[in-house]
N, C-alpha and C positions, 0 to 999 in steps of 0.2 A: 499155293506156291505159284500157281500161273499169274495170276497177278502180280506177286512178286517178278515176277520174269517181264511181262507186257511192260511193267511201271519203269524199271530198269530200262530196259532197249530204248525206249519211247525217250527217258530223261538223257540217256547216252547218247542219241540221234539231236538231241534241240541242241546240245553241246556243254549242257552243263558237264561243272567241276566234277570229280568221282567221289568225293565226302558227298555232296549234295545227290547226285545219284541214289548212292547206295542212304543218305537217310530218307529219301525219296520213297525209295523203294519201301524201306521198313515203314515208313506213315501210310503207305497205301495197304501192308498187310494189316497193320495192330487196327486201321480205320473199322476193318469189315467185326472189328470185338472192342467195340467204346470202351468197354469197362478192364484193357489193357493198354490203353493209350498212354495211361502215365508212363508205363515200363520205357517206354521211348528217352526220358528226360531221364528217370532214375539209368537207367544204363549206359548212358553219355555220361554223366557223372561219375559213374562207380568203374568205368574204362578210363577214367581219367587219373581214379586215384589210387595210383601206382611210384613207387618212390622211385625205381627203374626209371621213367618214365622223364624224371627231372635230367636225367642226362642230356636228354636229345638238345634245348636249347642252352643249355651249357656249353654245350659242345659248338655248335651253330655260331657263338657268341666268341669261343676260343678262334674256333675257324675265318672270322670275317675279320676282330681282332688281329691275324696273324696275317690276314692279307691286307689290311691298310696301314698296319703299324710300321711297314718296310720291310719285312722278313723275305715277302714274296718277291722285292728285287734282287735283295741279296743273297739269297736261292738261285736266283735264274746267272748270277754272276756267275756262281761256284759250280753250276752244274755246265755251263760254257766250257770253264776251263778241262772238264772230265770230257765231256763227246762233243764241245766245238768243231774239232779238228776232223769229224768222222761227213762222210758223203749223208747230204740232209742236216747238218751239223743242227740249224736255229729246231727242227722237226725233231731231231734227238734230245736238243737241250728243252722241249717243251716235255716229251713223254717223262724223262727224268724228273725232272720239275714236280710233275704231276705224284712220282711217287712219294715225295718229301710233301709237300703241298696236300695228299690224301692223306697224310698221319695226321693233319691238322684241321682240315675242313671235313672230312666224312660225307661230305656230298656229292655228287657228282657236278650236279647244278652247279654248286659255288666255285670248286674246280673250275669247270669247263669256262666262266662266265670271268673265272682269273684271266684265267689265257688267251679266251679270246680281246680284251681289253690291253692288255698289255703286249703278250708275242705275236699276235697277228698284223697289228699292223706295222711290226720290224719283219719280218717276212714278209709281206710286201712288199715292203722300200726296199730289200733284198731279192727280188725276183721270184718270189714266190708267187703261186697263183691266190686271189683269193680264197677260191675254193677248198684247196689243197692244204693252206691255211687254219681254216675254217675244222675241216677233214682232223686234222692231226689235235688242235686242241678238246675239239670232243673225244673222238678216242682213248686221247692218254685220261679223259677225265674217269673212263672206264675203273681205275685202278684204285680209286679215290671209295668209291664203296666197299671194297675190300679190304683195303687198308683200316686198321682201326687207327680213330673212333669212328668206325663207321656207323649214320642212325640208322641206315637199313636191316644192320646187325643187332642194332640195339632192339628194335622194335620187333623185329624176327624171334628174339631172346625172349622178349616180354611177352609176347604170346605164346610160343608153344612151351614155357617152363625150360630152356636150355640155357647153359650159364654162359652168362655174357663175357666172362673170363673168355673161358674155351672160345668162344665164337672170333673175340677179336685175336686171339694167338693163331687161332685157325688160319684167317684173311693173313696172315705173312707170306708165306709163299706164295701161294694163290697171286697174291698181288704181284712179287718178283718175277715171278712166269709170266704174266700178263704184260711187265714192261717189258721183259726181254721179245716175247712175241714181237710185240707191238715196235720197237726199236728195226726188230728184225725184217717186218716190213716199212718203215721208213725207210731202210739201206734200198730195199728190195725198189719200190715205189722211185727214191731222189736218182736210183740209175737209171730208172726209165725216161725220168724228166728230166736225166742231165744237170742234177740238182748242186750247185759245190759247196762243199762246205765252208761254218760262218767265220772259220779263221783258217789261215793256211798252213800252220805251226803247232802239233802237240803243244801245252801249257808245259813249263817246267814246275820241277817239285816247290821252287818258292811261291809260284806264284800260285799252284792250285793251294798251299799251307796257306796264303795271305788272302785269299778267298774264302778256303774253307772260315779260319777263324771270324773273319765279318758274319758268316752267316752260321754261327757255332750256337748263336739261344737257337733259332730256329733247329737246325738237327737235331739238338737235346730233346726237343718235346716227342719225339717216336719213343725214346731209348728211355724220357722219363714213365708212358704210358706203358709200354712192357715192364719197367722195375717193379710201377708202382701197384702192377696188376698181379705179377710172378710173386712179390714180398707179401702179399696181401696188408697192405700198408692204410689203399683203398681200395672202393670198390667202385664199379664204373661208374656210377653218379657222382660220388666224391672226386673221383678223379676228373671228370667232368669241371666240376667247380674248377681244382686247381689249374687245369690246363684253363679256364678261362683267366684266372687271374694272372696266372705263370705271364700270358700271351698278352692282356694287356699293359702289364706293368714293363716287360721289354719294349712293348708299341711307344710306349709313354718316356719311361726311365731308360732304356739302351740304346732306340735306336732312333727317338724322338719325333715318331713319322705320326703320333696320334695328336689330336689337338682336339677342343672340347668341344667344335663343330662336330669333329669327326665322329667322335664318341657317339655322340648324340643320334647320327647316321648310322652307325654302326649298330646300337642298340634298337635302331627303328626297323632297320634291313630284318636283323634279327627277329624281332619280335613278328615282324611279317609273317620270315620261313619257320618260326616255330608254330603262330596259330596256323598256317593254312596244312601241317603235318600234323599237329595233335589231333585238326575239326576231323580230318582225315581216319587217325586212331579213334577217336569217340564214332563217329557215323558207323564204321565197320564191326564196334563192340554191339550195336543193335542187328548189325547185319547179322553178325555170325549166331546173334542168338535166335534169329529166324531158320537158321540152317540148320541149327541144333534142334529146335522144335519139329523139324520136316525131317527128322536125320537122313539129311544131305550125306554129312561125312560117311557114316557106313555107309550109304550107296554108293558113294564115289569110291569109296575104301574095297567095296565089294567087283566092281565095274574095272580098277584098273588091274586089281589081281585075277579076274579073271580072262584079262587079256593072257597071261604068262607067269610062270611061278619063278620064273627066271627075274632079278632084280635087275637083271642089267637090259632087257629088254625093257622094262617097266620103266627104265630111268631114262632110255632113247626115247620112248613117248610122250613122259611127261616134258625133255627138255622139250621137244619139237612142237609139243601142245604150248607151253610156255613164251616159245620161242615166237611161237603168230598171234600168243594171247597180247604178250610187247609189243606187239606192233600198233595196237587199238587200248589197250589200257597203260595208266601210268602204275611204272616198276611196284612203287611202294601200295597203291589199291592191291597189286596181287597179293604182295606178301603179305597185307593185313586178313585179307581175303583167304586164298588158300593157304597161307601156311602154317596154321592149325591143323588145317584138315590131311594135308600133303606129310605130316608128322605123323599121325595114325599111320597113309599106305608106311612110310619109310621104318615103322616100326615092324610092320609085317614081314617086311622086306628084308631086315636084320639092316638096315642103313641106318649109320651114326647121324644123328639129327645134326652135328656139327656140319658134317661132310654137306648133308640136306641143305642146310640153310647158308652155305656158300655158295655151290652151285646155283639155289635159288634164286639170289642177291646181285650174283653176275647175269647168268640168264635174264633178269627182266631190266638188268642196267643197259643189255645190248640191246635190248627194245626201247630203251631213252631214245635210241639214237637213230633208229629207225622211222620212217612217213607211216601212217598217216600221221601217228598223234606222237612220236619222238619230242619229252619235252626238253631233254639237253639240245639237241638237234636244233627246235625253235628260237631256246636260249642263246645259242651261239650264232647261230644266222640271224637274228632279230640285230645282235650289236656288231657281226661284221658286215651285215646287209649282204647274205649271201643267198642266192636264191635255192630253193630247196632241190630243185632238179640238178643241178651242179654240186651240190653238196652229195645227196643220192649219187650218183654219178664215181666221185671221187671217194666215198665212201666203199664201195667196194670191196677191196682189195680188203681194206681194215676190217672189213664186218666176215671174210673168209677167215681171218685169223683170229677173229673173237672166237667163232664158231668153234675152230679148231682147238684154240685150246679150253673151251666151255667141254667139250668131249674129252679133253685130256683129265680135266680136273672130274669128270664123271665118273671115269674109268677106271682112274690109279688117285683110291680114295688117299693113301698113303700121303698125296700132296698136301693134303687139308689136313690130315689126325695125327699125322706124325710129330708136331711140334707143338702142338696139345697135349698128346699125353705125354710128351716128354716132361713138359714143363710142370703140367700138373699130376 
């Protein structure tokens, strides 16, 4: 296993990817036993062939779909007319945005990377500061993984055997609570900056009716993802599918903002973020059977319960371990990584794996966002050209109130389970 470990640190330090790492890693153990070398390729393969699995770029495809097709401006109209009128108004109508826009993209990435391209630079020509700018569309992108379809949920599901049902009914509140936080310091935040808001007039009820309806396919797609999950009509890969076609054929046929360049682009975006998250799921399926061979998991399983037989101590360490592991690894290496293993402590513990694997999915989404290696963070300052120290900086205030409510949602599991098992 030391090798395992030197091979790791050493490929983590030159700056490679974290799929290539961690298959790194595993070629320098299986090397020291030729006559297990194959198991490398057959285990990439056999981590790949999972029917679960076909959601993730389904979804990815629905998601990028639903932001070039036009959905994503007439979102931003309708949610103006709702918190225009509020101090930070364009910083309200961005987090807003973000929660409608997470039922549809499941990434934080393609969130954060909407917003910065579109509402930052009206925020500017509004007197907003870059950075501040910059600040508020990564954050609300926060909401976007918990939101279903979330793939950080999906892939969470597929590994530890927890039904991806449950997971995504789970992320509803979770999500709601994180915009209202997050709202609630934009109010906090635009009074310090003396920030006004982007209309001076409440919306009347015609006009938010004559908003909402322009942007009525785009809402449907949350409300059809909960029908079609509660009816069991589909299941999350089938639904997958249709929310892709749902989302192209409105892009195409309603609101004619797709054309056959776009497609084309769309489908290439896509194919992008779907290989460079599956090489990511395949690399880790050898990983984890390195760690199974060294039983890792009962050490770990043995090591955090013998910190406290108390669960809620146990859950303060792992977030805070969590919490500096985000700062140097990307969100999704953990959860492929520990959240196998992190299922066994939270069985011990008597914690609803549901409960486990939202908190999880938040916790290292707030490490997106975070220096050294925050890849929302780079994402968004790479396209508003914002410098990282200014972003840090104005970040802040945002990252107190992730925190806060990452320990709310720790705490009072009732937020995450309560509308799971209601439902099911």
């Amino acid at each position: 296993m030391t090798i395992v470990a030197i091979t790791f640190v050493l490929l983590l330090v030159l700056g490679l990817p974290i799929g290539f790492v961690m298959l790194g890693a595993s070629m320098a153990y299986f090397a020291l036993n030729p006559m297990m070398t194959s198991l490398v390729a057959q285990r990439m393969s056999s981590g790949l062939e999972s029917f679960p699995l076909l959601a993730i770029p389904l979804f990815v495809v629905a998601g990028a779909a639903m932001a070039r097709g036009g959905i994503a401006e007439r979102l931003y109209a309708f949610c103006e007319t709702l918190v225009g009128h509020w101090r930070g108004g364009l910083a309200q109508v961005a987090v807003l945005n973000s929660v409608f826009m997470g039922a549809m993209s499941g990434s934080a990435n393609a969130d954060a990377a909407i917003d910065a391209r579109t509402i930052v630079p009206v925020m500017r020509s509004r007197g907003y500061s870059n950075a501040y700018g910059s600040v508020v569309s990564a954050a609300s992108s926060m909401i976007a993984p918990i939101m279903p379809p979330s793939i950080a949920l999906i892939v969470y599901g597929l590994l530890t055997n927890t039904s991806i049902g449950r997971l995504f009914v789970g992320g509803v509140i979770p999500a709601i609570l994180i915009a209202v936080v997050l709202m609630l310091t934009v109010r906090w935040t635009a009074k310090q900056m003396q920030l006004e808001p982007v209309r001076e007039t409440r919306a009347d009820r015609h006009e938010i009716l004559l908003k909402g309806r322009a942007a009525l396919w785009g809402l449907a797609m949350p409300l059809m993802l909960l029908l079609g999950l509660r009816s069991g009509w589909f299941t999350p890969t089938e639904l997958g599918a249709v929310a892709a076609v749902y989302a192209f054929l409105v892009g195409v046929l309603i609101y004619r903002g797709l054309t056959l360049s776009d497609t084309m682009a769309l489908l290439s975006e896509s194919a992008a973020t779907t290989a460079g998250v599956l090489f990511i799921v395949a690399s880790a399926s050898v990983f984890s059977l390195i760690l199974s061979l060294e039983q890792v998991p009962q050490q770990l399983v043995t090591a955090l319960l013998s910190i406290s037989e108390n669960k809620y101590v146990v859950l303060l360490v792992l977030n805070i371990a969590l919490l500096l592991l985000g700062t140097v690894f990307e969100g999704l290496a953990i959860i492929v990584i520990l959240g196998p293993l992190l299922v066994q402590v939270a069985q011990g513990l008597g914690v609803d794996p549901v409960h486990l694997g939202v908190v999880l999915v938040f916790n290292t989404t707030i490490g997106s966002l975070t220096p050294p290696v925050g890849t929302v963070m780079f994402t968004v300052c790479s396209i508003t050209r914002c410098s990282v120290e200014d972003f840090t900086k104005a970040f802040v205030p945002f990252l107190a109130s992730a925190i806060g409510a990452l320990f709310l949602l720790t705490y009072v599991p009732a937020l995450v389970t309560f509308l799971p098992n209601l439902v099911f």
